[in-house]
ZAGU-349542 format. One line per field, with one value per residue (C-alpha): x, z, y negated; residue number from 1; residue in three letters; chain. Coordinates in pm, 1 decimal. Each point is the difference from the previous one (the first is absolute). Layout:
REM residues N
px = X|...
pz = Z|...
py = Y|...
num = NUM|...
residu = ala|...
chaine = A|...
END
This chain:
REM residues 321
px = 0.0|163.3|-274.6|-200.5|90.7|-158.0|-210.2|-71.8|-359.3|-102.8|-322.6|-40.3|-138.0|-348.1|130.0|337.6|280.5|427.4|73.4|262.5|-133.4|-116.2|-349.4|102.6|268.7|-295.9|-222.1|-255.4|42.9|-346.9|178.2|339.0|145.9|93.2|-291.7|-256.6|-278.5|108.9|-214.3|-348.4|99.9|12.2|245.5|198.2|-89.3|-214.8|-4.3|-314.5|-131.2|-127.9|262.1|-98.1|239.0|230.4|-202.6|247.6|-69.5|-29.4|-208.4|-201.1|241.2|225.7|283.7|140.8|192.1|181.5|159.1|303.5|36.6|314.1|-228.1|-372.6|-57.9|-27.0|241.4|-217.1|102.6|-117.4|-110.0|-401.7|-283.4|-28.1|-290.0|269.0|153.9|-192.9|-229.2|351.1|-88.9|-294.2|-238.9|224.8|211.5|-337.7|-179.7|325.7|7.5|-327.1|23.5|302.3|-119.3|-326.6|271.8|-218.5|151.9|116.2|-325.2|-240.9|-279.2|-11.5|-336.4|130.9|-308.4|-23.5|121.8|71.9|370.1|217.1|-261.6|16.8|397.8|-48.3|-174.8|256.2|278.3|-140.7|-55.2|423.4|76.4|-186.2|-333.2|-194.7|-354.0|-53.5|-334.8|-127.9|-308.8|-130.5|-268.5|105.4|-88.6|363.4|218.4|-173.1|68.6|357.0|59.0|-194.8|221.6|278.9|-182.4|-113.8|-294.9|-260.7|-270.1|-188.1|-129.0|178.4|-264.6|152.1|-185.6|-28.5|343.9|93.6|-282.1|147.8|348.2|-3.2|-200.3|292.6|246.5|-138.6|-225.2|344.0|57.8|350.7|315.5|1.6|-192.9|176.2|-181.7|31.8|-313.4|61.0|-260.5|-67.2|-226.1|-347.0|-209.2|207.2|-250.6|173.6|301.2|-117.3|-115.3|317.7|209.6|-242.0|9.1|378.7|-111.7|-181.5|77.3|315.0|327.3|59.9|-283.8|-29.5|328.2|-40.3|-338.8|214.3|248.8|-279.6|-341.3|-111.0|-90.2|60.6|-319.4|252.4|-233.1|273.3|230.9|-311.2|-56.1|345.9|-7.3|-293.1|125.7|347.6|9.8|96.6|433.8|-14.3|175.1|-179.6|242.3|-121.1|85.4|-344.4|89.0|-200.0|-34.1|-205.3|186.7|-299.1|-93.5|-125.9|171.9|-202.6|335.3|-169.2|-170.4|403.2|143.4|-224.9|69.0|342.1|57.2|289.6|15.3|260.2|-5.4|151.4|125.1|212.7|341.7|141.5|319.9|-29.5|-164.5|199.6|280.6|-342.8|-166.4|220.4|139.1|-374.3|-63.0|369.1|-80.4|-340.1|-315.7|-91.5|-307.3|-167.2|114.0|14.8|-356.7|-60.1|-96.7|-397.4|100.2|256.7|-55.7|168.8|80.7|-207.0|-332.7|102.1|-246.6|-304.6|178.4|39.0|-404.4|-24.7|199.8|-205.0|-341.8|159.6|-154.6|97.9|168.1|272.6|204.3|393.9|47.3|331.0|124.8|177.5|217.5
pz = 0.0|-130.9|-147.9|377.1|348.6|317.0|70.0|-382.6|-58.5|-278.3|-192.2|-115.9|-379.8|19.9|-262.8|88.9|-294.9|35.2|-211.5|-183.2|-256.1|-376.6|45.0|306.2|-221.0|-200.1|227.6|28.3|314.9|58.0|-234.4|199.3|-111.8|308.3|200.4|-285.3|99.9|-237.4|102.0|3.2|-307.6|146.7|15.4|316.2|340.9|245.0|376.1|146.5|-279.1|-44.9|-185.5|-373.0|85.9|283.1|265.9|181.9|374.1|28.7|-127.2|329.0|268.3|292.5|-122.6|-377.5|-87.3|-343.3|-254.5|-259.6|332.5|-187.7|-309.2|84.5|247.3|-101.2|228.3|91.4|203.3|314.8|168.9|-183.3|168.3|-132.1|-313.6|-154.6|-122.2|95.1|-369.1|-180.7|92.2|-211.0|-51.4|-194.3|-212.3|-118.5|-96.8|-125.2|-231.9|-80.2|-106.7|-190.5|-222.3|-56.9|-207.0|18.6|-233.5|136.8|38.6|-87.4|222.1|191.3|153.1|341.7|96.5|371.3|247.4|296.1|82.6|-340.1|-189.5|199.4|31.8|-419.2|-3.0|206.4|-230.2|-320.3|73.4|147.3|-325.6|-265.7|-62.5|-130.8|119.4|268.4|69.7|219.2|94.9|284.5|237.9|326.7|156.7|192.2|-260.8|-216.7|189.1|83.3|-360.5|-96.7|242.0|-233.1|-302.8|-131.9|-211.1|100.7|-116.1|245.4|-155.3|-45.4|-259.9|-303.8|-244.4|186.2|55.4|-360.5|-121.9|310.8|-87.2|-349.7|-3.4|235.2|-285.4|-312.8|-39.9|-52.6|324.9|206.6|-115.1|218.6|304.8|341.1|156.4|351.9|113.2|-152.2|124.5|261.5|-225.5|68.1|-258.4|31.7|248.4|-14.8|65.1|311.2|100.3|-44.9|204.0|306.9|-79.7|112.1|336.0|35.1|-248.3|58.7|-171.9|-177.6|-216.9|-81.3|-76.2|-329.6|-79.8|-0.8|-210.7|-255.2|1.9|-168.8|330.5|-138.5|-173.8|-153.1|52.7|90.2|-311.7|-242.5|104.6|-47.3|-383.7|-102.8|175.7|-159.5|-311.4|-328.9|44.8|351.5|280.3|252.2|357.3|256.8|322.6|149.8|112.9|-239.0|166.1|-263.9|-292.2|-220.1|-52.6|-373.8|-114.9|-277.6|-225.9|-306.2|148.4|98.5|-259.6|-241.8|232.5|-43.7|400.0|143.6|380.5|234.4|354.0|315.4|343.6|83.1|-52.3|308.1|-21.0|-365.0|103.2|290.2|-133.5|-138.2|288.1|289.2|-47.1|-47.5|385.7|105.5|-153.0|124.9|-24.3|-392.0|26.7|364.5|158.5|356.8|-7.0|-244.8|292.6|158.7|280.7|241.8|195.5|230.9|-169.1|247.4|-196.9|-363.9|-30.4|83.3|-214.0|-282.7|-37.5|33.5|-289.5|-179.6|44.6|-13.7|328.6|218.8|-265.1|12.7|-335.6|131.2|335.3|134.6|245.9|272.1|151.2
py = 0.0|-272.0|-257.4|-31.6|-21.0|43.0|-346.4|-56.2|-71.3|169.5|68.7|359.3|114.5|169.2|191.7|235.0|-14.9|47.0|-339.8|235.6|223.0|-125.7|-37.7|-199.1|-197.2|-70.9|-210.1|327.6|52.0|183.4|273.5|8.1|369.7|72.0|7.5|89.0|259.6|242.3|289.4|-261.7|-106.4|-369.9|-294.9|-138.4|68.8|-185.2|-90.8|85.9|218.4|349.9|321.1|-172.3|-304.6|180.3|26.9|-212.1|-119.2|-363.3|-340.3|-104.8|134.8|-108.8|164.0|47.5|271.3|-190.6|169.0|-107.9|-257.2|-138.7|-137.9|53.6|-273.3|-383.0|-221.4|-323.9|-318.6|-64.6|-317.9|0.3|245.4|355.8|-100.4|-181.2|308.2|333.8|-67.6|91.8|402.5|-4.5|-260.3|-277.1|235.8|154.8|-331.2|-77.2|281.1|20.2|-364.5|18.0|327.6|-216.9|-216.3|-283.0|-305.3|-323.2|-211.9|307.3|158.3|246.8|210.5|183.2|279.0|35.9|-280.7|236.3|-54.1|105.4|-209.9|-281.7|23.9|54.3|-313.0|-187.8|172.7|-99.1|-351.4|10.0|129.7|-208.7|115.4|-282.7|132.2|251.7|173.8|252.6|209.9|93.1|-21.7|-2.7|-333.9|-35.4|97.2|-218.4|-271.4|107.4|-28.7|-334.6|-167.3|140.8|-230.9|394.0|-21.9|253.3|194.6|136.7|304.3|352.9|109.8|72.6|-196.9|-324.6|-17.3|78.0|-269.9|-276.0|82.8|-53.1|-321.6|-106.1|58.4|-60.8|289.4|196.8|126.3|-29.1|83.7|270.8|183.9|113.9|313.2|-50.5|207.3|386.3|188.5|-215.5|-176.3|-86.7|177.3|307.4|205.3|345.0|-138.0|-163.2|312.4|213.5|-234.6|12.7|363.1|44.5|-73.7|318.9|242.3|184.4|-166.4|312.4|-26.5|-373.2|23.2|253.3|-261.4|-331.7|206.6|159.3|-157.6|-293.1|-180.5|-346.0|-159.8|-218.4|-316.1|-296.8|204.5|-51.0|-342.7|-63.6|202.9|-267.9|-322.3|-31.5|-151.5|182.2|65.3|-49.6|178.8|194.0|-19.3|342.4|-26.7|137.4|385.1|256.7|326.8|210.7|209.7|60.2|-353.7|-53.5|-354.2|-180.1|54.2|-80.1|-345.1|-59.7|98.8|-264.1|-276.1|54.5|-17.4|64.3|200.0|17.0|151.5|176.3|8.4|-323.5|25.5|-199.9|-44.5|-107.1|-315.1|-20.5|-303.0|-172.3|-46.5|-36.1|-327.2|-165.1|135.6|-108.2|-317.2|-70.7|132.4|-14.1|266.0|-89.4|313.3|-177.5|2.7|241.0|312.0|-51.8|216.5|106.2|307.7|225.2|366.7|196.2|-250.8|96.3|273.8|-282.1|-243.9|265.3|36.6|-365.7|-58.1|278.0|-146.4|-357.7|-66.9|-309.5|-149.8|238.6|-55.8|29.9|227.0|-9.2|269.8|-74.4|315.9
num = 1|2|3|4|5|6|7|8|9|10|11|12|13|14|15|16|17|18|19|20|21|22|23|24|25|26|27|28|29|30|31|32|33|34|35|36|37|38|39|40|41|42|43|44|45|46|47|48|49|50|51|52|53|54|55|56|57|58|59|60|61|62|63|64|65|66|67|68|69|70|71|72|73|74|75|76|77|78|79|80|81|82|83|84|85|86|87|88|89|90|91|92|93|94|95|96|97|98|99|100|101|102|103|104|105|106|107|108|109|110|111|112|113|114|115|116|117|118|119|120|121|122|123|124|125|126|127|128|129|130|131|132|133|134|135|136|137|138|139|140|141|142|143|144|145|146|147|148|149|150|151|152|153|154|155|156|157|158|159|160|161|162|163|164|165|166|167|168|169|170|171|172|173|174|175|176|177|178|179|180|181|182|183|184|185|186|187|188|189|190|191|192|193|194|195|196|197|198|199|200|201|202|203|204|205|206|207|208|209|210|211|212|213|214|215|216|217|218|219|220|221|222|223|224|225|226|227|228|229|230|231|232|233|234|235|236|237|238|239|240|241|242|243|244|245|246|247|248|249|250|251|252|253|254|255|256|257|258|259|260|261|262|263|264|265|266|267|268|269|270|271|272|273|274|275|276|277|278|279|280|281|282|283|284|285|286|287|288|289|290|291|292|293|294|295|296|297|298|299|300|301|302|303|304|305|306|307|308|309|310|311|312|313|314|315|316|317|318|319|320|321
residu = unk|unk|unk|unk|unk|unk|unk|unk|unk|unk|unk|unk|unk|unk|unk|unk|unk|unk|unk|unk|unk|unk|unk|unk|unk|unk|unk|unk|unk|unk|unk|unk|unk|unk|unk|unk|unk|unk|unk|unk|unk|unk|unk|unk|unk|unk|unk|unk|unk|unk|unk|unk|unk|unk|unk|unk|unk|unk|unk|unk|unk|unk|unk|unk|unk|unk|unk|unk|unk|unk|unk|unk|unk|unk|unk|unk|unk|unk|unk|unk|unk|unk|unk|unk|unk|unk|unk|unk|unk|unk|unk|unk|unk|unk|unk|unk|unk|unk|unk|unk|unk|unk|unk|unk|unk|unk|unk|unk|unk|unk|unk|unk|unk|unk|unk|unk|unk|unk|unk|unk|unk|unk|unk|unk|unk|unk|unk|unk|unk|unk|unk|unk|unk|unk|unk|unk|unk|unk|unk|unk|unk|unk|unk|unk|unk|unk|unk|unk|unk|unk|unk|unk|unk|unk|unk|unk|unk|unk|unk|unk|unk|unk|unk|unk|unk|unk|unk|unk|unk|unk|unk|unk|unk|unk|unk|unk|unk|unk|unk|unk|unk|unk|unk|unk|unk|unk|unk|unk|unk|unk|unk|unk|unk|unk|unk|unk|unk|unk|unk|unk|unk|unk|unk|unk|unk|unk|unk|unk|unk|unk|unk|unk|unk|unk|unk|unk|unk|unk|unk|unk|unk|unk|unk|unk|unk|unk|unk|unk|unk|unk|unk|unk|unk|unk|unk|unk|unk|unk|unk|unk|unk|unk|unk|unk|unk|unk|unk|unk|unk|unk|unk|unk|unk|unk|unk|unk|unk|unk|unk|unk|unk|unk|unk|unk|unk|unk|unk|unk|unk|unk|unk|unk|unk|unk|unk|unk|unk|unk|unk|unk|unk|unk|unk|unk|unk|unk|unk|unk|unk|unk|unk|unk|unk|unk|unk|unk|unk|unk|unk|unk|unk|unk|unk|unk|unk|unk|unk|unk|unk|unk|unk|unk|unk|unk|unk|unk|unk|unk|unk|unk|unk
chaine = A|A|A|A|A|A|A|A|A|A|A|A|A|A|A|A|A|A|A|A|A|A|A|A|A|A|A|A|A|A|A|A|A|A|A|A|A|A|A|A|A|A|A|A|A|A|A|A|A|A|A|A|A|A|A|A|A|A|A|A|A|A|A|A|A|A|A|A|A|A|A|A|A|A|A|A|A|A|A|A|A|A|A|A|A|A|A|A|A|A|A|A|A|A|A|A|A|A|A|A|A|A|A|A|A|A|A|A|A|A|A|A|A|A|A|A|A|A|A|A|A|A|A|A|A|A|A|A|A|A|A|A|A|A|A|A|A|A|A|A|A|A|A|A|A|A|A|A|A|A|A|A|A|A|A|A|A|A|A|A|A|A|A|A|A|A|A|A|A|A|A|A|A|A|A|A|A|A|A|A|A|A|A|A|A|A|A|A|A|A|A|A|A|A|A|A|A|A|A|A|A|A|A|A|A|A|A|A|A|A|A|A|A|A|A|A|A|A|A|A|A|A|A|A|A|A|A|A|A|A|A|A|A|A|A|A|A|A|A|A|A|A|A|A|A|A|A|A|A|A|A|A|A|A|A|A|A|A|A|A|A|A|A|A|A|A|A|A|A|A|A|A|A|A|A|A|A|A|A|A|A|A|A|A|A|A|A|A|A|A|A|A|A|A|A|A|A|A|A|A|A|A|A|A|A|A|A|A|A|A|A|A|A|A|A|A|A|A|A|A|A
END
């Protein structure tokens, strides 16, 4: 150990990679070679996650167990409080991503679906990085606030064709340059969904396990939305977390649109050098007051089906150990 010391703060990946093999040395991260899930047939490991990504102890805990110590953690100043920094292990480097493979020109717009916190963080990102016109949809009454305070312009609607009607009188009747997927199948509108994720917390993790892997849980709605939204050569960003394997994609509807799709797990340490020095700096993105809620550890299972049902205006929980 050579790169951190005892009394280093540091802020660890969500996402477990060695920082030395090629896919590594290629900014994918999320595919590091080293600690791939060969036998799942799935990329880099994960703290806190079931045997598809590892099964690796870890996420909400007291204690860490880290591995690749030597080039895994992310050495941060002191001297600011801990929500300076602690977004850098997942939230920022994923709106980051997802807002850089939206490729969204200089001056152009930008639609980001979902305004929990990677589409609100998107929103914030976008705006940092040039986006001339930045819209969102949701329909929770605090995060649409959150984000009008951002100068976000909102529809408040998730339904698929008033937001592709609102949006595209907002630009021309073209639609935006390109669509960010922050919802997956999260999405309102996606009932099936909603069903197998309260599902996990009864049926045994064995078998919703092999149904995330093979069924076509996903109803797809926030994708579709997404599909008819952008305008014709537009990018579609994904950073909402599909779960079904089955899921039919319109590919024909894509295809004649000439849309472009990029997605996948954050690769944090590729956006690492980007976004440090704009905390170190000051706070470019609001993260000082970006959490709703502080808790104590032994609360995170209350907080956790807050969040869910978006009670109490619960939009950021932060876990204290």
């Amino acid at each position: 150990m050579t790169a951190v010391k005892p009394g280093d703060r540091v802020v660890v990946p969500f996402n477990i990679s060695c920082g030395t093999c090629w896919t590594c040395s290629q900014g994918l991260q999320s595919q590091c070679e080293t600690t791939q899930n060969r036998e799942q047939g799935f990329g880099a490991s994960l703290f806190g996650y079931t045997k598809l990504y590892g099964q690796v102890p870890g996420g909400q805990a007291e204690y860490l167990r880290v591995p690749f110590g030597n080039t895994l953690p992310i050495k941060v100043p002191g001297g600011v409080p801990d929500d300076r920094f602690v977004y850098l292990s997942d939230v920022l480097p994923t709106a980051w991503q997802a807002v850089q493979y939206a490729g969204i020109p200089q001056g152009g717009s930008v639609l980001v679906l979902g305004l929990g916190p990677i589409g609100d963080m998107a929103t914030r990102v976008a705006k940092h990085l040039g986006a001339g016109q930045v819209i969102a949809s949701d329909v929770v009454p605090e995060r649409i606030a959150r984000a009008r305070r951002n100068d976000v312009q909102v529809i408040e609607t998730t339904k698929q064709a008033d937001v592709v009607a609102q949006v595209r009188d907002m630009t021309d009747g073209r639609g935006p340059d390109a669509v960010i997927d922050a919802v997956g199948m999260e999405a309102h509108g996606s009932p099936l969904a909603s069903l197998a994720q309260k599902a996990t917390a009864v049926v045994p993790d064995a078998i919703m396990e092999k149904v995330m892997q093979v069924a076509g849980v996903d109803r797809l709605a926030a994708l579709n939305t997404a599909i008819e939204a952008v305008r014709r050569g537009g990018t579609i960003s994904l950073s909402g977390v599909y779960g079904g394997a089955t899921d039919p994609l319109p590919l024909m509807r894509m295809f004649d649109k000439q849309i472009q799709l990029r997605m996948g797990q954050a690769n944090v340490w590729r956006w690492v050098p980007d976004i440090l020095p704009l905390l170190t700096e000051g706070d470019a993105f609001g993260v000082d007051e970006f959490a709703t809620h502080h808790v104590p550890l032994e609360e995170a299972p209350q907080a956790y089906m807050n969040f869910r049902e978006k009670k109490e205006g619960h939009v950021k929980v932060l876990l204290k150990p």
